[in-house]
C-alpha positions as CSV (number, residue, x, y, z in Angstrom):
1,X,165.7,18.2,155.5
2,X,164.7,16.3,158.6
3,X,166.5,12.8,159.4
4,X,164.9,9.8,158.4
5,X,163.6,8.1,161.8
6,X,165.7,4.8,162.4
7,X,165.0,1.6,163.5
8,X,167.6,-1.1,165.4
9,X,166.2,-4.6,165.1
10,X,168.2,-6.9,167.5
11,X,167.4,-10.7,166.7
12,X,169.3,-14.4,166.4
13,X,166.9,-14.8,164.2
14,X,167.8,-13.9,160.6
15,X,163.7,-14.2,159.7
16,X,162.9,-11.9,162.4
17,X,165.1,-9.3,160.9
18,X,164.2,-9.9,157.7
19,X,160.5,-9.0,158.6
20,X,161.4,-6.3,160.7
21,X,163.3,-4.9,158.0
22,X,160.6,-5.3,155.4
23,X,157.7,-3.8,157.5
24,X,159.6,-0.9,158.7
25,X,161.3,0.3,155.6
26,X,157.9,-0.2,153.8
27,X,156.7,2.9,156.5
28,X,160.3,4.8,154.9
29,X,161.7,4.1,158.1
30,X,165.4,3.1,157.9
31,X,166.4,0.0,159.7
32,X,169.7,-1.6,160.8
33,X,169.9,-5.2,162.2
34,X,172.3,-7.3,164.4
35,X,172.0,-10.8,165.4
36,X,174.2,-10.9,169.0
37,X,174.6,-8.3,172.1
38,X,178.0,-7.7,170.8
39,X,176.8,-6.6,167.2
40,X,174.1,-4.5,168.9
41,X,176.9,-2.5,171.1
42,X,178.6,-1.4,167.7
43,X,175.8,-0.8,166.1
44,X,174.9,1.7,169.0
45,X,178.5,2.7,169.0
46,X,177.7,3.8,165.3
47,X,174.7,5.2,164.9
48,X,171.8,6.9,166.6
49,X,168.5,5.7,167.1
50,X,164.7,6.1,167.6
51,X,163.4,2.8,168.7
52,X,164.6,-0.7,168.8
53,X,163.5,-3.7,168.5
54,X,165.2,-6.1,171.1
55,X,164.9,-10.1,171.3
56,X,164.8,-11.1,175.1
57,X,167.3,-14.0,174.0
58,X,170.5,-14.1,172.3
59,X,173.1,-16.4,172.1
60,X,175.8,-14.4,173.9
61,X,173.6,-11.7,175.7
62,X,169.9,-10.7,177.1
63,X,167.4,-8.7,175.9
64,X,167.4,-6.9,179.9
65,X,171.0,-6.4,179.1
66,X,171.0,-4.6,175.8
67,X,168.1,-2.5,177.3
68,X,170.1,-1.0,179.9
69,X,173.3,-0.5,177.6
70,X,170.4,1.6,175.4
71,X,169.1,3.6,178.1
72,X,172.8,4.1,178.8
73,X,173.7,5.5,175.8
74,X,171.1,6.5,174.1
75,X,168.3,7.5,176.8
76,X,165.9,9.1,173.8
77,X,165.6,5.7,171.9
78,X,162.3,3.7,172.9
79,X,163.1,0.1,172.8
80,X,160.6,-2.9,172.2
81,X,161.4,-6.3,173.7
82,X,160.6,-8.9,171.6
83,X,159.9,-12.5,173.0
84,X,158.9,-16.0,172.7
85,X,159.3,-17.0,176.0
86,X,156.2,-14.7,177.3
87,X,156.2,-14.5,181.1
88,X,154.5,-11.6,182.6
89,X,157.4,-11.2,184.5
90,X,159.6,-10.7,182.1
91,X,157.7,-8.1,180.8
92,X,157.3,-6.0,183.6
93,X,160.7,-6.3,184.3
94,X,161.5,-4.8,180.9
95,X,159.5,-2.3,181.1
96,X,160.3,-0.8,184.8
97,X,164.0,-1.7,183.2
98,X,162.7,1.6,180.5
99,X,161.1,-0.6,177.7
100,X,158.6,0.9,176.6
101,X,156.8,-2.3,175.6
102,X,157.0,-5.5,174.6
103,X,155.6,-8.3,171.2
104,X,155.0,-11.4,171.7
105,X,155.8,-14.3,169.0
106,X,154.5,-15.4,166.8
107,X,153.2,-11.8,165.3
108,X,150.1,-12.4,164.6
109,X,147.8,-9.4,164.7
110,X,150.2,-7.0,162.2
111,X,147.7,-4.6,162.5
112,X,148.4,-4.1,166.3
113,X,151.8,-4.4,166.1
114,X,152.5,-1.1,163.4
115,X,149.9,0.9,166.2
116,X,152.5,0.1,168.6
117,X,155.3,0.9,166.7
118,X,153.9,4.1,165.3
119,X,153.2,4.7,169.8
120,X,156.7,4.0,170.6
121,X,157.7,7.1,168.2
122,X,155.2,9.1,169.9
123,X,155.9,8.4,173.3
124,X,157.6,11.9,173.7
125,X,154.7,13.9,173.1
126,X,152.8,11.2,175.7
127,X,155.0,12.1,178.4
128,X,153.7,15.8,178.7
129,X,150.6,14.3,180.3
130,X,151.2,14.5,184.0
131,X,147.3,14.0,185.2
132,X,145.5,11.6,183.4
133,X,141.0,11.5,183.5
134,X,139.5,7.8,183.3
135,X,135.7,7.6,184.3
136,X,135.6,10.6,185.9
137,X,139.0,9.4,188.2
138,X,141.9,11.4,188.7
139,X,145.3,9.5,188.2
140,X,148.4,12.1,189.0
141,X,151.7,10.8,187.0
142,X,153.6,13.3,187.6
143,X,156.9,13.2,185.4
144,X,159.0,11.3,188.2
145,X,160.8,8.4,185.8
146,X,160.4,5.5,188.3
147,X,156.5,6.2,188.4
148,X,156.3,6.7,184.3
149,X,158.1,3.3,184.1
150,X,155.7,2.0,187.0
151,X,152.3,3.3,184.7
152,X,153.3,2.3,181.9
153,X,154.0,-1.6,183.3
154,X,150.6,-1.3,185.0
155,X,148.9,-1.0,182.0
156,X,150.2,-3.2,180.2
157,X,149.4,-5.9,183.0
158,X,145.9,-4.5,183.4
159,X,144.6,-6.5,179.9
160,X,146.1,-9.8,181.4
161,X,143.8,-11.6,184.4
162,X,146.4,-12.0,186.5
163,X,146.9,-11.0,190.3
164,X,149.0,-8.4,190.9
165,X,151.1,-7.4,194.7
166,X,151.8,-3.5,195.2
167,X,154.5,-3.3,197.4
168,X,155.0,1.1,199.0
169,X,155.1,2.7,202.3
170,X,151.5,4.0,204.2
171,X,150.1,7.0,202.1
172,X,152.0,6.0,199.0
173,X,149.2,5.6,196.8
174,X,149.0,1.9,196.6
175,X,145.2,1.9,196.5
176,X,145.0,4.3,193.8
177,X,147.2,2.1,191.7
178,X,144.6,-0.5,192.3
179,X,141.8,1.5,191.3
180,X,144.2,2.9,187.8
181,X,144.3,-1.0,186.9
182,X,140.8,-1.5,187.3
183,X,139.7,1.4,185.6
184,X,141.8,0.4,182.6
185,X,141.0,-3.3,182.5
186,X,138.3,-5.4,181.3
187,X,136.5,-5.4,184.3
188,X,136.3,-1.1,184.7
189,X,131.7,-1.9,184.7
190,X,132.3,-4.1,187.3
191,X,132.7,-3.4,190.9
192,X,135.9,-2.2,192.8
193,X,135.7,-3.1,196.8
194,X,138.8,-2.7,198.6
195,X,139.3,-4.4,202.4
196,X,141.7,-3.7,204.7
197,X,143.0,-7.3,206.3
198,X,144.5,-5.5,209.5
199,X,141.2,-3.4,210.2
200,X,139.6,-6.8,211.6
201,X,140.2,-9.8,214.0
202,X,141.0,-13.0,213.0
203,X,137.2,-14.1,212.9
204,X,135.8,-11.2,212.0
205,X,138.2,-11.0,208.8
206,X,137.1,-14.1,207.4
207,X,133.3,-13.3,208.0
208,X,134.4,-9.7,205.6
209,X,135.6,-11.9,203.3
210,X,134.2,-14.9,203.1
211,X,130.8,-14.0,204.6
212,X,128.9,-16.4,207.2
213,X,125.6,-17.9,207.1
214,X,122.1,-17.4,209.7
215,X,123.6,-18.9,213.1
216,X,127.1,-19.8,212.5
217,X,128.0,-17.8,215.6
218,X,126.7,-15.6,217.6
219,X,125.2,-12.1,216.0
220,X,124.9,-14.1,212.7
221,X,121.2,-13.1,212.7
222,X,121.0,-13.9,208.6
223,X,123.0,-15.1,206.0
224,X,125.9,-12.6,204.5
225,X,127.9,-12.2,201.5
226,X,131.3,-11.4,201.9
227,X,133.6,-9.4,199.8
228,X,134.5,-12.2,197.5
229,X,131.1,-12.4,196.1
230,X,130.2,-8.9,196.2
231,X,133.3,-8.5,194.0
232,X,132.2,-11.3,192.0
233,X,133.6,-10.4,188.2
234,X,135.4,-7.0,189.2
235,X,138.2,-6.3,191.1
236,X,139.1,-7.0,194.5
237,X,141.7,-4.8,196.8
238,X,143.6,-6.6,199.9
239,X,145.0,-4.0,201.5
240,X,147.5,-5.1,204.8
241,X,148.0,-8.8,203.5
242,X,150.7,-9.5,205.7
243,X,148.0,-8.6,208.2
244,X,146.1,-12.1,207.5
245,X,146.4,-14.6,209.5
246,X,148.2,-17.9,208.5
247,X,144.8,-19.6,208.7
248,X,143.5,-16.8,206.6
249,X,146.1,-17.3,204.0
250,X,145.2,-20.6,203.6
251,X,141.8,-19.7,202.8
252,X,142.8,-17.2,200.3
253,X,145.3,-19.3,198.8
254,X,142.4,-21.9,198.1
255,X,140.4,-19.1,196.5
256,X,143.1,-17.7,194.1
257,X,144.1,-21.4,192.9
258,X,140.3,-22.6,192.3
259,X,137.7,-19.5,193.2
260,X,136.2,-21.1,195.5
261,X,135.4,-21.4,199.4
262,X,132.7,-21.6,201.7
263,X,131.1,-19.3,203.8
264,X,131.3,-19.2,207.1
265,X,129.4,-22.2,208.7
266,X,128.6,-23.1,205.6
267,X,128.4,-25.9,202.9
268,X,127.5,-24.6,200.0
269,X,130.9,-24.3,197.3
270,X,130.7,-20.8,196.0
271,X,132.0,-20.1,193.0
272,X,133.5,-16.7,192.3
273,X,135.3,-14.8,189.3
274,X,137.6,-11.5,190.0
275,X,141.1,-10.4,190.2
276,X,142.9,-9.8,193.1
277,X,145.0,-7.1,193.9
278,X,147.2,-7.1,197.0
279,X,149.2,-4.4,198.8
280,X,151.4,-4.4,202.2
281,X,153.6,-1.6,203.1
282,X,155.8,-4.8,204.6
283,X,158.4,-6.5,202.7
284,X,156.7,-10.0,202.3
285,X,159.8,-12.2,201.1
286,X,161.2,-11.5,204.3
287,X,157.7,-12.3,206.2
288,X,157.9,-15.7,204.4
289,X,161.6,-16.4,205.6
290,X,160.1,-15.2,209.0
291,X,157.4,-18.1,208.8
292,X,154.7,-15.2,209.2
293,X,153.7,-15.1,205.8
294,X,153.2,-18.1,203.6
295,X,155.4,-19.2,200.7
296,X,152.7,-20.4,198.1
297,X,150.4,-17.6,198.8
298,X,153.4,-15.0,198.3
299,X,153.9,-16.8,194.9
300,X,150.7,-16.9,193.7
301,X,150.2,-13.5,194.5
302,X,153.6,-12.5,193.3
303,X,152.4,-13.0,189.4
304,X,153.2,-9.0,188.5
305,X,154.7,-7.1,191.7
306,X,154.9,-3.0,192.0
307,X,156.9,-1.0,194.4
308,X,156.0,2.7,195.0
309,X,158.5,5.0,195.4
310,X,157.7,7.1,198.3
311,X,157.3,10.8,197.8
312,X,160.4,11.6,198.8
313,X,161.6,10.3,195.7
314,X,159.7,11.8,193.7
315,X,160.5,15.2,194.6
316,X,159.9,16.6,191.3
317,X,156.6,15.7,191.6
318,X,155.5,17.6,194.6
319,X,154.7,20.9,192.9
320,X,151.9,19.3,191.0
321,X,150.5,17.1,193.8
322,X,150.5,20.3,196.1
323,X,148.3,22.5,193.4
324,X,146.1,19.2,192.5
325,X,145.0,19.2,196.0
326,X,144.7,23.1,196.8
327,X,142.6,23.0,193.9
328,X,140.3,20.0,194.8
329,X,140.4,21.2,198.7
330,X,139.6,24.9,197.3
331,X,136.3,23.7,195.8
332,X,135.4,21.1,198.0
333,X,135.4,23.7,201.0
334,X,134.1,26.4,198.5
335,X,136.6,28.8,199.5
336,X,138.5,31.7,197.7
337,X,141.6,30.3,195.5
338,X,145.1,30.6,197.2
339,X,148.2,30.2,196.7
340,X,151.4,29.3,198.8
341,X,154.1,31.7,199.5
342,X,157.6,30.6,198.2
343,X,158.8,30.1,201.4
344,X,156.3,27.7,202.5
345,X,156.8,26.1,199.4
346,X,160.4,25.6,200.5
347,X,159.3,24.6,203.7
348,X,157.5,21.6,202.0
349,X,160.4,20.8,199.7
350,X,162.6,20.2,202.6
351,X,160.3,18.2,204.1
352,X,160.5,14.0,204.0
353,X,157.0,13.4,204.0
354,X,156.9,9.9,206.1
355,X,153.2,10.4,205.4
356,X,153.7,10.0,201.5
357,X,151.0,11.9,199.4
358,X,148.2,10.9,202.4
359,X,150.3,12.9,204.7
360,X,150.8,16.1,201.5
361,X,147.2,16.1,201.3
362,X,146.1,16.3,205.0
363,X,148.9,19.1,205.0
364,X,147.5,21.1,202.3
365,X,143.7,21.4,203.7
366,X,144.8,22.4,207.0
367,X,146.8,24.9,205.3
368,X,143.9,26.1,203.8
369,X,141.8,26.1,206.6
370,X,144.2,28.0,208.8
371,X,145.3,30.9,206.2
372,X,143.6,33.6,206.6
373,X,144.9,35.7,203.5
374,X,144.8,34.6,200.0
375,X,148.9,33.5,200.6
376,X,149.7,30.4,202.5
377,X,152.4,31.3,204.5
378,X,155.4,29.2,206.8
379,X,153.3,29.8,209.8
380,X,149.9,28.0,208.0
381,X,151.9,24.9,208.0
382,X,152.0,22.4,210.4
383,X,154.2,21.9,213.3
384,X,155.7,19.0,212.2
385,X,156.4,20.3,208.6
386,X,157.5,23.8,210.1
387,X,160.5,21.6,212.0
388,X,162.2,21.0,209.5
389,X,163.0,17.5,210.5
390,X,164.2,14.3,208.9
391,X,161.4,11.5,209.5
392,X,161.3,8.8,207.4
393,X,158.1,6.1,208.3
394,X,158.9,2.7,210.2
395,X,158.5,0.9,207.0
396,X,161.1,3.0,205.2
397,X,164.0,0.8,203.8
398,X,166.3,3.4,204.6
399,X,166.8,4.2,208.2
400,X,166.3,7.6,209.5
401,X,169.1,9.4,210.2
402,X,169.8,10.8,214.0
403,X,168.6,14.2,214.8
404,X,170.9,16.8,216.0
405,X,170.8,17.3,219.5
406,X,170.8,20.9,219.8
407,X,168.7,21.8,216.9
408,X,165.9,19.2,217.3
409,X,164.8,18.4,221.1
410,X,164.5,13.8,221.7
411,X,160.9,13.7,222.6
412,X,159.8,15.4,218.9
413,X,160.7,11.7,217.4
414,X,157.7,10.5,218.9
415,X,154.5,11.6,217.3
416,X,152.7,11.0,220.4
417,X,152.9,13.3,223.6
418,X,152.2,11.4,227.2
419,X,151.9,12.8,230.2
420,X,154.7,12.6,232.2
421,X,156.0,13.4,235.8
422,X,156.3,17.6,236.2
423,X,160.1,18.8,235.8
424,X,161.8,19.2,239.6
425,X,162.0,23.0,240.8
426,X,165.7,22.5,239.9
427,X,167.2,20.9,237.0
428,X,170.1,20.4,235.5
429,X,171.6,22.0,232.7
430,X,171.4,19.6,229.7
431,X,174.9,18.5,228.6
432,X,176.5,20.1,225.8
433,X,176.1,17.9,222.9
434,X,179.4,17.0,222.2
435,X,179.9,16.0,226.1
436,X,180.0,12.7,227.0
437,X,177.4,11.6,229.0
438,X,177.8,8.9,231.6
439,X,175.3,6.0,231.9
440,X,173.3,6.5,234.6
441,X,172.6,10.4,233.6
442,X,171.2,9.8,230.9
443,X,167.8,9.5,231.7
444,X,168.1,12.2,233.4
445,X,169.6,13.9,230.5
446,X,167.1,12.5,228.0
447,X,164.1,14.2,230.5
448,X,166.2,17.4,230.5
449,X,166.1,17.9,227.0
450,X,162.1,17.1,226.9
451,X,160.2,20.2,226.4
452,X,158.2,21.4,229.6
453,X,155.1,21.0,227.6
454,X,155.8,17.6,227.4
455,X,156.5,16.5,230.7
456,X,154.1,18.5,232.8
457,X,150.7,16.9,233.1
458,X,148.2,18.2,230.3
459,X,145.1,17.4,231.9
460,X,146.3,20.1,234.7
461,X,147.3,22.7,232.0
462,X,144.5,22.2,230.0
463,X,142.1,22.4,233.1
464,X,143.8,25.3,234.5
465,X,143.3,27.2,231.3
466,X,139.6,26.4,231.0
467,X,139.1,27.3,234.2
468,X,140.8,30.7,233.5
469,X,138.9,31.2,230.6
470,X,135.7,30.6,232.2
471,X,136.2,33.0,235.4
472,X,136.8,35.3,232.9
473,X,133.7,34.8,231.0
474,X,131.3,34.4,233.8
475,X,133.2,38.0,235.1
476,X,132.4,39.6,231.7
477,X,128.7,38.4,231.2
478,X,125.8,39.3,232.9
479,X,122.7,38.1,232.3
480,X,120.5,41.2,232.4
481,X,117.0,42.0,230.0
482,X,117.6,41.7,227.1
483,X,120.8,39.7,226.8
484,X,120.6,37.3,223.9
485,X,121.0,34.6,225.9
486,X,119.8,31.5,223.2
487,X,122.3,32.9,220.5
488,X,125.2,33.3,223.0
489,X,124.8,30.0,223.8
490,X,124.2,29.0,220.5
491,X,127.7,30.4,219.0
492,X,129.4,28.6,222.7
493,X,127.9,25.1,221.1
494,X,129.6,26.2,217.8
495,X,132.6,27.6,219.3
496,X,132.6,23.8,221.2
497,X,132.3,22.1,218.3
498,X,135.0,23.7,216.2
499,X,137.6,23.3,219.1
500,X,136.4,19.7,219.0
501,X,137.5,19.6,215.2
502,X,140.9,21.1,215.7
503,X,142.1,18.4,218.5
504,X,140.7,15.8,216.3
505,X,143.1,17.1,213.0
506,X,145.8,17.7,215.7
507,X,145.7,14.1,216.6
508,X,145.7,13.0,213.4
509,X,148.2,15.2,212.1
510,X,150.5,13.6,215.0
511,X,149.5,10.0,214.1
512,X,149.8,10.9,210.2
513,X,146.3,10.3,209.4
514,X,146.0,6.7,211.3
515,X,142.7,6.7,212.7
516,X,143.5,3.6,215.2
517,X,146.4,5.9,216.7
518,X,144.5,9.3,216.9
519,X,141.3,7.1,219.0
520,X,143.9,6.3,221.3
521,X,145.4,9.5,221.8
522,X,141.9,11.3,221.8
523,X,141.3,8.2,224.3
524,X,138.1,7.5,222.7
525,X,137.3,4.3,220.0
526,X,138.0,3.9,216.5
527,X,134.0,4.3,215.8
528,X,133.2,7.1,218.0
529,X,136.2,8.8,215.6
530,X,134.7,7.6,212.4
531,X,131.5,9.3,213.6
532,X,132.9,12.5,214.7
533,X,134.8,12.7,211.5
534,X,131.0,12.4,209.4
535,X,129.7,14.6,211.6
């Protein structure tokens, strides 16, 4: 016969329990109470448990406290916080903490409250979804514990109108968080529109935002809406906050507090409805001791705060994500379904992914594009993945740790490659790594250990191949009756444009997908890149 499932109700209040009790073993659930932390521990020490019920105070204890000594000791059991001093971020802290949820007093809606008892006991069968559908949107969960624990808090926050701050390295998925708690709020008909703070000056910022009217400066050929009241009653993303100017801030500080501002050059109050969400790959508590960020605004924007975990935590997860996007890529490019060897998969295992899952997914379609078998192999993959090399991104908490010297040559630190002075005829030997090397040779030791590719001009290489490669071809083609000429020089346009299309990947391979960075290696601007990438 199966066991009974059990309930622990932890509560100063001897009513609480009472009711508890009465509800739960009116479902033929068996219940056991305790009215301190230190009746709760024996309790635990005692018996085994389903779910509990937790109060968040107690007279000699918390309700974060007892959590953890659950999760402790008995991982399986779901646990409940209960509270009457409701602050979101209680709640949230609960709930990353490993609760799985949390009531409210008084309990009013009884109804409610049995659904989410009768979820707690099914939360097992739950976790088994790793990719979740919402209006035809893809959310990947993975089964990572930190990013179950972060879902699960984002939902519950997503009911409540309140702004929220998403905290995670470049390419972590902060956006798509945003878009997750839209899509499951009450605002999911309304629009999402997302801005990036650090994508615009100063003045050109607060026009995206804010909009400007006819002839408040020069250009301004007719009134424009900004952002805010585009979003008007859906949600709005702030992407790079701590990329706002302090006169900025104050603007969007005024907004938050009342919904209101005024448009550029103008003087008509607008009125606006929507929630904010924010997101900075920076650590904004130590911008505001800084005096970069401001105080209040990190506050108010501070209501329920979410950290991603970077990809290399969730290693677990990487298995999934790489399938998820061979799949998408497969049928987006309309190509035959492959698969990756189990070498390259190895490769990618070992791999820190600074990038986070923007950098995976870049990875897998060039992968794709580059195989020319139905197996991705090692030699598919990337340079930079192929290196095997710890690289952890500049906003990592934990710093990257030194390469070896004679496995990984200096200059690969840098994802950019400048031209440099050409090698002399004769060079040193570099040192042995465990040599001492004195001051003043070790530039010249650092240039020694630069590969030659590096430190020779490219523009001459480059040119000198080209120029090869055309003697050749002129050598080879002659131009006699009956030479296709218009298709020869029809499939030179194409060959043209396809090289075109691998230096553009290979510079934002090297810059991990930043735009900004690839224009200025490819010495070109932003927008001409933007347009080359929709052509």
């Amino acid at each position: 016969m199966a066991e009974k499932v059990k309930f622990l109700v932890v509560d100063d209040d001897q009513e609480v329990c009472n009711f508890f009790t009465y509800l739960l073993r009116s479902k033929g659930y068996e219940v056991e109470t305790a009215n301190s932390g230190r009746e709760a521990f024996t309790r635990l020490e005692s018996s085994r448990f389903n779910a509990a019920l937790v109060d968040l105070k107690l007279p000699d204890s918390d309700g974060i406290t007892i959590l953890k000594k659950i999760k402790e000791r008995q991982p399986e059991c779901e646990v409940i916080i209960i509270t009457g001093y409701s602050t979101v971020k209680s709640a949230i802290e609960a709930i990353q903490h490993g609760a799985f949820d949390y009531l409210e007093k008084p309990f009013v809606d009884i109804e409610e409250m049995e659904k989410l008892l009768e979820r707690a006991l099914s939360v097992r069968a739950q976790a088994a979804e790793s990719i979740i559908e919402i209006n035809g949107l893809t959310f990947i969960v993975g089964q990572s514990p930190k990013m179950r624990r972060l879902l699960t808090a984002a939902r519950k926050i997503a009911t409540k109108n309140i702004t929220v701050l998403i905290q995670g390295e470049t390419g972590s998925g902060k956006e798509v968080l945003a878009r997750y708690i839209h899509a499951i709020s009450h605002r999911r008909d309304r629009p999402f529109l997302a801005c990036n703070c650090g994508a615009f000056s100063e003045s050109l910022l607060e026009s995206e935002l804010f909009g400007h009217e006819k002839g408040s400066f020069t250009g301004a050929t007719s009134r424009k809406r900004g952002i805010f009241e585009l979003a008007h009653k859906g949600t709005l993303f702030l992407d790079e906050i701590d990329s706002a100017s302090l006169a900025i801030q104050v603007k969007l500080l005024r907004v938050l507090e009342t919904g209101e501002f005024l448009r550029v050059g103008g003087e008509e109050i607008c009125k606006v409805d929507m929630r904010v969400i924010a997101a900075t790959n920076t650590n904004l508590a130590t911008r505001v001791e800084e005096s970069l960020f401001r105080e209040d605004l990190f506050y108010r924007l501070d209501v329920a705060s979410f950290t991603i975990p970077p990809l290399r935590e969730r290693q677990e997860d990487l298995p999934l994500f790489i399938n998820y996007f061979l799949e998408r890529e497969t049928k987006l490019k309309q190509s035959p379904m492959k698969r990756f060897s189990e070498d390259a998969l190895a490769v990618m295992q070992e791999h820190t992914w600074p990038g986070n899952i923007r950098e995976l997914k870049n990875t897998v379609s060039q992968a794709l594009v580059f195989s020319s078998g139905p197996l991705i192999t090692v030699a598919d993959l990337p340079e930079r993945i192929r290196r095997k090399k710890v690289q952890l991104p500049v906003s990592a908490v934990v710093p990257a740790p030194e390469a070896e010297p004679e496995t990984v040559p200096e200059a690969e630190s840098e994802p950019e490659i400048k031209p440099a002075p050409p090698l002399p005829e004769q060079s040193a030997a570099p040192a042995s790594p465990r040599e001492e090397v004195p001051a003043a040779a070790a530039e010249e030791k650092k240039t020694a250990d630069v590969p030659l590719l590096a430190l020779q001009p490219q523009q001459t290489q480059l040119l000198e191949l080209l120029n090869e490669f055309e003697t050749q071809l002129l050598e080879t083609l002659r131009l006699k009756e009956g030479f296709a000429f218009n298709d020869f020089y029809q499939s030179m346009k194409e060959w043209n444009d396809r090289l075109n299309k691998k230096i553009i990947a290979k510079a934002l391979e090297e810059t991990y997908d930043n735009q900004v960075k690839a224009a200025e290696l490819l010495g070109i601007t932003p927008r001409a890149l933007r347009y080359y990438l929709k052509k």
